[in-house]
C-alpha positions as CSV (number, residue, x, y, z in Angstrom):
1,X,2.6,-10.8,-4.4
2,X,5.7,-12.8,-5.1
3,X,6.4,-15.0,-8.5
4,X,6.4,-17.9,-8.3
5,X,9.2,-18.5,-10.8
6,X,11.3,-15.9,-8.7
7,X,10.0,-18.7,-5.7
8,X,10.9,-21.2,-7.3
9,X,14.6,-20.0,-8.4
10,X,15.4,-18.5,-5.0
11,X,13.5,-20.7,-2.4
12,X,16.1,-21.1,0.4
13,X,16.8,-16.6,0.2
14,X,12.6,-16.1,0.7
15,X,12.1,-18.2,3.3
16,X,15.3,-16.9,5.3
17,X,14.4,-13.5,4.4
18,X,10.9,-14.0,5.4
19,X,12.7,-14.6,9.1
20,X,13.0,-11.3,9.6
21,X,9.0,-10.7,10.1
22,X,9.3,-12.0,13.7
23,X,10.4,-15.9,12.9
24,X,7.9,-16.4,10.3
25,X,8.3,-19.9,8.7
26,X,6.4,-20.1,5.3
27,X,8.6,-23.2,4.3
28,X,5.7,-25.6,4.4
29,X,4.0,-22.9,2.3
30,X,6.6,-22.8,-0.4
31,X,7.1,-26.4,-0.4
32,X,3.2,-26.5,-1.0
33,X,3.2,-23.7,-3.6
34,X,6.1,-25.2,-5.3
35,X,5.1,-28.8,-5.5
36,X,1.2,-27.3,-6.9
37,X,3.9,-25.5,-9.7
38,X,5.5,-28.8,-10.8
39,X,2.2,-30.5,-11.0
40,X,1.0,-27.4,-13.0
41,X,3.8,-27.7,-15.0
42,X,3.8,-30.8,-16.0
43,X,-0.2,-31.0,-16.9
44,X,0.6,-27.9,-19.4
45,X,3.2,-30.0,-21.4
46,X,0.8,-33.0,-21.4
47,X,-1.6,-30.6,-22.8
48,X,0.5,-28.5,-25.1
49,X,1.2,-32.2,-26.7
50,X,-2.0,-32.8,-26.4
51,X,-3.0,-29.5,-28.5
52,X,-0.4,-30.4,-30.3
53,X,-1.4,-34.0,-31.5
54,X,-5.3,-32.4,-32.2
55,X,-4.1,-29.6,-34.7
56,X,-2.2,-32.6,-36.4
57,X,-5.2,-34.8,-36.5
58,X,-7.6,-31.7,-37.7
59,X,-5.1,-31.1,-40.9
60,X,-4.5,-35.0,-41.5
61,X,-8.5,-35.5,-41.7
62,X,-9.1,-33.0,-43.8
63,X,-6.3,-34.4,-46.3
64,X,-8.0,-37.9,-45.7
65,X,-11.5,-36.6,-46.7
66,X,-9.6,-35.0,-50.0
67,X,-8.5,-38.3,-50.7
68,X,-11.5,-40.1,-50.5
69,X,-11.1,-41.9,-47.1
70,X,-13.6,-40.9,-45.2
71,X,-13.5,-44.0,-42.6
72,X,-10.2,-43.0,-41.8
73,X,-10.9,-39.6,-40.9
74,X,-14.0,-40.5,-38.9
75,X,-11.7,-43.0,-37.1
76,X,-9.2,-39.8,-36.0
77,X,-12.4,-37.5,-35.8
78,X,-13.3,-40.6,-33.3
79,X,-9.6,-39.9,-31.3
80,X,-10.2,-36.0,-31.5
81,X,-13.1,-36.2,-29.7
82,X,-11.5,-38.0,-26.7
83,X,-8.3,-35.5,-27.3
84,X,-11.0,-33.3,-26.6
85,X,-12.5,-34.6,-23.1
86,X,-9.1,-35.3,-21.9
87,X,-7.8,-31.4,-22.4
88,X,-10.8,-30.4,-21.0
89,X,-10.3,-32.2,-18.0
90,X,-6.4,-31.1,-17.7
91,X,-7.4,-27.4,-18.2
92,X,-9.5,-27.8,-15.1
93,X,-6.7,-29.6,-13.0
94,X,-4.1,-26.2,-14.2
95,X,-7.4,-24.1,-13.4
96,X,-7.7,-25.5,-10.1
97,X,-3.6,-25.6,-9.5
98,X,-3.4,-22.3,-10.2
99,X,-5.8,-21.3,-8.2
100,X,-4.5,-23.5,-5.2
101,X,-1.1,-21.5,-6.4
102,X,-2.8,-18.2,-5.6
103,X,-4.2,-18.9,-2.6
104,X,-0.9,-19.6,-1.0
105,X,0.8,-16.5,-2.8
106,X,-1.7,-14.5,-1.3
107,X,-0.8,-15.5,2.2
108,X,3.2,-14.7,1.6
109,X,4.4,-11.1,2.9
110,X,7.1,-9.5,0.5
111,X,10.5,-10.4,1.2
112,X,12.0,-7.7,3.8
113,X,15.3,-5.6,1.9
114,X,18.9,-6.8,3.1
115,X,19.2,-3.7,5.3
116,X,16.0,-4.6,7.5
117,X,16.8,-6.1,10.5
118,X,15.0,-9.4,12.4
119,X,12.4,-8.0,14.5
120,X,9.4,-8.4,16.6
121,X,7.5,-5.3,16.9
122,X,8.0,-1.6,17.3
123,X,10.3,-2.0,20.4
124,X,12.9,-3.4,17.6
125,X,12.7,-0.6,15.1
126,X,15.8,1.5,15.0
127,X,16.2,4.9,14.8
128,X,18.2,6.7,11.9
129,X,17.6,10.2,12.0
130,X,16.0,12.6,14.8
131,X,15.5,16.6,14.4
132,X,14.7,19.4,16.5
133,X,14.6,19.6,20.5
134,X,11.1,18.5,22.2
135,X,9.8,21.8,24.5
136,X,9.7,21.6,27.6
137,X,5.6,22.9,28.2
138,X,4.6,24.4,31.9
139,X,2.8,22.3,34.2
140,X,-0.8,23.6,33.0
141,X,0.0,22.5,29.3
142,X,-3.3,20.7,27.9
143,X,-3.4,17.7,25.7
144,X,-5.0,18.6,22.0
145,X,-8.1,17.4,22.8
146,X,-8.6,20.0,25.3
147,X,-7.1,22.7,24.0
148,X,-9.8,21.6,20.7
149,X,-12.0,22.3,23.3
150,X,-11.2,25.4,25.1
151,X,-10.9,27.5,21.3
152,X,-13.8,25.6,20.1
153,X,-11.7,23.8,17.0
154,X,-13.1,20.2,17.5
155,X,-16.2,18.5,18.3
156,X,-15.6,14.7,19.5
157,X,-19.4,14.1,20.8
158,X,-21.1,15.8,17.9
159,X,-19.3,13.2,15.9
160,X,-20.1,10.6,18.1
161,X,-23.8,12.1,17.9
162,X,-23.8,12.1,14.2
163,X,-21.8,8.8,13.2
164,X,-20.0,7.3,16.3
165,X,-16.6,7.4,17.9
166,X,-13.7,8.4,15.6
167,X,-15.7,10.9,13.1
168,X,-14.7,14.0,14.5
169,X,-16.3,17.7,13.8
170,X,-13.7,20.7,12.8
171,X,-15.1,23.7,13.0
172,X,-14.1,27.6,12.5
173,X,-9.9,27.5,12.8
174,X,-10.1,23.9,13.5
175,X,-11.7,23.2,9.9
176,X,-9.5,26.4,8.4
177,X,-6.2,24.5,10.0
178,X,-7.3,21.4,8.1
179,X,-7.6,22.9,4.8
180,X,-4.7,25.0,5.6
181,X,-2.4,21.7,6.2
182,X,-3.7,20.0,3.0
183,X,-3.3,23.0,0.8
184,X,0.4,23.5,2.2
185,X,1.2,19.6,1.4
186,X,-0.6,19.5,-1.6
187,X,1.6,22.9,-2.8
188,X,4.9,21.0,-1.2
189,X,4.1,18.1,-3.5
190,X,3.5,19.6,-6.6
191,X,6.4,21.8,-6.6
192,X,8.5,18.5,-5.8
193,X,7.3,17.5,-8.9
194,X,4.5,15.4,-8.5
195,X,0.9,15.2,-10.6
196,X,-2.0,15.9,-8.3
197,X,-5.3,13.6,-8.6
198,X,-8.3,14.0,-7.0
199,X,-9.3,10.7,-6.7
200,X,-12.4,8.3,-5.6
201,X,-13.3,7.4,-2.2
202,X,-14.5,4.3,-3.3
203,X,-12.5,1.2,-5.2
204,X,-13.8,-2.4,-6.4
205,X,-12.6,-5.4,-5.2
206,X,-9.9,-5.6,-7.8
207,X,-7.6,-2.3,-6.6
208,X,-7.9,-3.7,-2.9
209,X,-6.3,-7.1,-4.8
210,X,-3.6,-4.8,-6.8
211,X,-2.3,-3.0,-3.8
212,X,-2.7,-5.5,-1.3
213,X,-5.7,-4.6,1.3
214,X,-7.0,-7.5,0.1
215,X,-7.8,-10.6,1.2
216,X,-6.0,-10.1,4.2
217,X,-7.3,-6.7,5.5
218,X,-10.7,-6.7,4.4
219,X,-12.0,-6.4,8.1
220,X,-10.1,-3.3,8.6
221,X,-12.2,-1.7,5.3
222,X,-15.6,0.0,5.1
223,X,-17.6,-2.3,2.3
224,X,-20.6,-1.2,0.6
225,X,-21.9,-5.1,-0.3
226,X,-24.8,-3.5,-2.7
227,X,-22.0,-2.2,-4.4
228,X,-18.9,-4.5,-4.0
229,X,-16.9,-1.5,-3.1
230,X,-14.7,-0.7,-0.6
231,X,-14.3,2.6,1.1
232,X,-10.5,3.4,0.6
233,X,-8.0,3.6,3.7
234,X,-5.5,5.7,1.8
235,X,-5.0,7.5,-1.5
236,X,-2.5,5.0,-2.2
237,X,-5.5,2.5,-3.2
238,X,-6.6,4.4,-6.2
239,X,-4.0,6.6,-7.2
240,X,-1.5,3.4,-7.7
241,X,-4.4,1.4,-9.6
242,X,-4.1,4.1,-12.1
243,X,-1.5,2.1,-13.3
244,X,-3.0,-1.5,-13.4
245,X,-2.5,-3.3,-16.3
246,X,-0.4,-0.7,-17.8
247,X,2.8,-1.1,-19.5
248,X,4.8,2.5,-19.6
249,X,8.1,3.2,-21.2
250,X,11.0,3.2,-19.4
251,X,11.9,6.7,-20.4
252,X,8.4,7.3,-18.6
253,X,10.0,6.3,-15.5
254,X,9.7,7.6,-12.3
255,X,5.7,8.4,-12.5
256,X,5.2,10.6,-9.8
257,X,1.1,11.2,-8.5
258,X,0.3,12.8,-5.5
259,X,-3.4,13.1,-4.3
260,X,-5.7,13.9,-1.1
261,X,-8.4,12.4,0.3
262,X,-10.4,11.1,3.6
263,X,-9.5,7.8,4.7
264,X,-11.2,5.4,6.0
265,X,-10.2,2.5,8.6
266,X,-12.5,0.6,10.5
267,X,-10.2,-0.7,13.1
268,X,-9.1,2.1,15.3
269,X,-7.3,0.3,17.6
270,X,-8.2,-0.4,21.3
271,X,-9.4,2.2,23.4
272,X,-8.0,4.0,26.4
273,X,-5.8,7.2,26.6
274,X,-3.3,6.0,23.8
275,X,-6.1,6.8,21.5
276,X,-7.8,9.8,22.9
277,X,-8.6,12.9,20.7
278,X,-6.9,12.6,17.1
279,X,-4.4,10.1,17.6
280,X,-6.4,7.5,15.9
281,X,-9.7,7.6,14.1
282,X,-11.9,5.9,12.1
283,X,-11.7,8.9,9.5
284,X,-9.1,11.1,9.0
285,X,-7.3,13.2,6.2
286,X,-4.3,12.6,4.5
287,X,-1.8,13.7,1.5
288,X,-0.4,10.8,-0.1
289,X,2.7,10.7,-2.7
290,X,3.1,7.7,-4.8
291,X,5.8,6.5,-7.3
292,X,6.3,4.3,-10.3
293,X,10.1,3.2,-10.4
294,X,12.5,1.8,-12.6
295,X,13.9,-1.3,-10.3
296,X,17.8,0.2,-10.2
297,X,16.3,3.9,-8.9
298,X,13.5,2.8,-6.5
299,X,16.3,2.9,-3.4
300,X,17.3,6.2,-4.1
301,X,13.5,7.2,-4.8
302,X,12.7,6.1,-1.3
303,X,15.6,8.5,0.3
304,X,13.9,11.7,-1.8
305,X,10.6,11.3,-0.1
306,X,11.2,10.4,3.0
307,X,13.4,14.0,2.6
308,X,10.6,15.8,1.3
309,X,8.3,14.1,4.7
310,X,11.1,15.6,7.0
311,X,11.1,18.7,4.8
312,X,7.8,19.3,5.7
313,X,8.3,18.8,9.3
314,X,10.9,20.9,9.4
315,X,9.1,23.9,8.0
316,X,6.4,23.0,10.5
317,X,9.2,23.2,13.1
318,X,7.9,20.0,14.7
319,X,10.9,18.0,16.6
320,X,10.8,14.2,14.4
321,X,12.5,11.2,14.4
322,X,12.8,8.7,11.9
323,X,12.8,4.6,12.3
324,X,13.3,1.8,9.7
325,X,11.3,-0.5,10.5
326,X,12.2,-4.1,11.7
327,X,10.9,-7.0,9.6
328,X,8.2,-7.9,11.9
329,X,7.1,-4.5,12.2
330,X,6.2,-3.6,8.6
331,X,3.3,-3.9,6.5
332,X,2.5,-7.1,4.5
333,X,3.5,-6.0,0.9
334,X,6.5,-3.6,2.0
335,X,10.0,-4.6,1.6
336,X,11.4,-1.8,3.7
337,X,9.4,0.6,5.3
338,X,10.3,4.5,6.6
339,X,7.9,5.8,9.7
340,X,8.4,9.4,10.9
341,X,6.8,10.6,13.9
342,X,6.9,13.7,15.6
343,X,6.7,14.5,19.5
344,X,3.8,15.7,21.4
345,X,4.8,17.8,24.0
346,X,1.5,17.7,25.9
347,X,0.8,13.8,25.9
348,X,5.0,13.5,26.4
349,X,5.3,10.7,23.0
350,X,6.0,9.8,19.8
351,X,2.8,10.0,17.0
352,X,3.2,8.3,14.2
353,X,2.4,10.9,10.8
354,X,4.1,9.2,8.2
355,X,5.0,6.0,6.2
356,X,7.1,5.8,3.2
357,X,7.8,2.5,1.8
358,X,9.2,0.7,-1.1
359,X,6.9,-2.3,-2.3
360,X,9.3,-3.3,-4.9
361,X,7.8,-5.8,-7.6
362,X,5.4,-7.4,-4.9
363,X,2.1,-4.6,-5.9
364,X,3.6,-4.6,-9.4
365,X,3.3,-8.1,-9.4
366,X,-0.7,-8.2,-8.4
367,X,-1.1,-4.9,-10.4
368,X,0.6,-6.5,-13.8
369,X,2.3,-2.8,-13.6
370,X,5.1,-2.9,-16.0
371,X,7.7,-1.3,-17.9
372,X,9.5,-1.8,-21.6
373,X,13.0,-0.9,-22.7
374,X,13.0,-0.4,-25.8
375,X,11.9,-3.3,-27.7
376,X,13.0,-5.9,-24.7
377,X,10.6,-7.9,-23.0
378,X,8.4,-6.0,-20.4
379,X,9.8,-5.9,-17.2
380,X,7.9,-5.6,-13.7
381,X,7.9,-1.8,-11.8
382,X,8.8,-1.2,-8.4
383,X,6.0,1.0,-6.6
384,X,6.7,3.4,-3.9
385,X,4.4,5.4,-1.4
386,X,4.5,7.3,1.8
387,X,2.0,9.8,3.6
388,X,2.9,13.6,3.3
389,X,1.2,13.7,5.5
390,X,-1.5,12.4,7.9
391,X,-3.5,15.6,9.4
392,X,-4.6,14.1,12.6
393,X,-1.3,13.9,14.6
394,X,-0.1,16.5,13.4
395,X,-2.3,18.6,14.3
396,X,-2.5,17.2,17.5
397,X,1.3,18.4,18.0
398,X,1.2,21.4,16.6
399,X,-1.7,22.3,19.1
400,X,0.0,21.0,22.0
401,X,3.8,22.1,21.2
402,X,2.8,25.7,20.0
403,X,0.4,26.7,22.8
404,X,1.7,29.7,24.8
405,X,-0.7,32.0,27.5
406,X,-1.9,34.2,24.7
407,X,-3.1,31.3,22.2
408,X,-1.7,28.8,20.1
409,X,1.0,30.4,17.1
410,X,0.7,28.7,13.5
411,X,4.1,28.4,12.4
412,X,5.6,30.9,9.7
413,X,5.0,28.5,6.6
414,X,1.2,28.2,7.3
415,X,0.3,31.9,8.2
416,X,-0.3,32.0,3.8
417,X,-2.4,29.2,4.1
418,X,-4.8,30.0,6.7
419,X,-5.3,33.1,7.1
420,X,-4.2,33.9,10.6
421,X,-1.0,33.4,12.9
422,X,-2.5,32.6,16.2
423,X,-5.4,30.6,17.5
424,X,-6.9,32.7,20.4
């Protein structure tokens, strides 16, 4: 969520910036927002002298009842009283103001980084890095979902028996390549450095609020209404909430907590042979990386993991590329937003696996996540994540690019991990 002093002191640079998302005007917004400030504004200084006026009255009646003269003091006892009624009434005018205030807020996307161009959609992302040669598969290659199949590694209609479309079953090396994948990325992240969490599957109302799921995505969560919790679509939900209303040091800084954990997304997309098999489910697994920034290091944060993502493509030998994302293609709380994707040989595309993003102050902001230096007023955070990584497409390429006539080969850096270098 923006400020709305930083709003109010850079109008004109949000609302050009906002641009960027695919023409979005918020003008009217801001002008709304801003003119709800003023009035805000100006009702606290007509209550602060209010305030002001009834703490003189309270010690100028108690020295007129010293004195003797008591139908003076009941006369400003009389005025108190009204003081009274009328700060009541202004406290409800800022209540509802500021809740007007946040309303809007709520509805305003982070301001896209310098370096992110205008853009529509996907077909105006840009690519800045690509790795590895795509193989060239025989005529007989099979998609992942049929090779899940033919070596009995996943069960699409036992889910679909069990729960409904998008639950998939893994079973013998298709549940032992799971754990294998989340093991390996789990061990790639604590080495880099980062605290593992095992966290909940399930948040309140407020964590969707401090990372930004909600309001605006709440139809894309799972809700438990008994409950008034929400089924989480990353790790990123919990494992950033750690830090909500937390003020760390700055020699703290960067906090670095990686965790696993299913996710959960109720809208899977549409439906037709761009979402066949794993490349988009209603529950999947995933290794998320999150981190707490100082401001002036967040940039150069980003570029060390989105280098340990492509490390661990790399070692997986999967051919990637990597797009920055143009304004209109990135999420509503990122300013500038990394997505790597690796190729699937069998289905001939691009998957999506990854997302690494820097939110700058705007989950701070909603989180009240900040920082100190030294004895100097707190300062907001900057708060970082990206996916190391999503199992789902990935296994769906490493399936289709690594199956030979004799079985499917586990690449070299997972042989440890499961067990077993070929899928027969």
């Amino acid at each position: 969520m923006l400020q709305t002093l930083f709003l109010r002191e850079n109008k004109a640079t949000v609302i050009e910036g906002l641009k960027k998302r695919g023409g979005l005007d918020v003008s009217e917004r801001v002008a709304d927002l801003l003119m709800l400030d003023e009035k805000r504004r100006q009702t606290q200084q007509e209550l602060d002298t209010l305030l002001a006026r009834s703490n003189e009255i309270a010690r100028e009646v108690g020295n007129l009842f010293k004195a003797g003269k008591a139908a003076e003091a009941n006369e400003l006892k009389a005025e108190s009283a009204q003081i009274k009624d009328h700060a009541k009434t202004l406290e409800e005018q800022m209540e509802a103001a500021e809740n007007e205030i946040r309303n809007i807020l709520f509805t305003i996307p982070n301001v896209p980084n310098e370096r992110i161009q205008f853009g529509n959609g996907p077909d105006d992302n840009e690519t800045v890095e690509t790795h590895g040669s795509t193989p060239t598969l025989p005529a007989s290659a099979l998609p992942h979902w049929e090779l899940a199949r033919k070596y009995d590694l996943i069960d699409f209609e036992l889910g679909v028996k069990v729960t409904g479309a998008g639950f998939p079953f893994y079973k013998g090396k298709g549940a032992q390549l799971q754990r294998a994948l989340i093991s390996y990325f789990l061990t790639r992240a604590n080495q880099a450095g980062y605290t593992e969490y095992q966290a909940p599957l399930l948040v309140n109302a407020d964590s969707g609020f401090g990372t930004g799921q909600l309001p605006d995505k709440e139809g894309q969560m799972y809700f438990a209404p008994e409950d008034g919790l929400y089924l989480i679509p990353t790790a990123e939900v919990p494992i950033t909430n750690i830090f909500r209303d937390v003020i760390l040091k700055a020699e703290q800084l960067p906090v670095k907590a990686c965790g696993y954990t299913p996710c959960f997304r109720r809208e899977a997309g549409s439906y037709g042979k761009d979402v066949r098999g794993l490349n988009r489910l209603h529950q999947f697994d995933k290794v998320e990386i999150v981190q707490i920034a100082h401001p002036d290091q967040s940039y150069s944060l980003l570029e060390e993991m989105r280098a340990h993502v492509t490390g661990l493509l790399k070692e997986l030998q999967l051919p990637y590329r990597v797009l920055r994302l143009c304004g209109g293609d990135m999420g509503f709380a990122s300013a500038f937003t990394y997505d790597m994707e690796v190729f699937s040989a069998a289905q001939e595309k691009w998957l999506e696996v990854s997302s690494t993003s820097n939110f700058e102050a705007f989950q701070a902001n909603r989180l009240k996540l900040r920082f100190r230096e030294g004895d100097a007023k707190p300062k907001l955070a900057h708060t970082l994540n990206g996916s190391a990584l999503a199992l789902p497409r990935i296994v769906a390429a490493l399936l289709e690019n690594n199956q030979t006539p004799d079985g499917i080969i586990i690449p070299e850096v997972l042989v440890p991990f499961t067990g077993f270098s070929i899928i027969q």
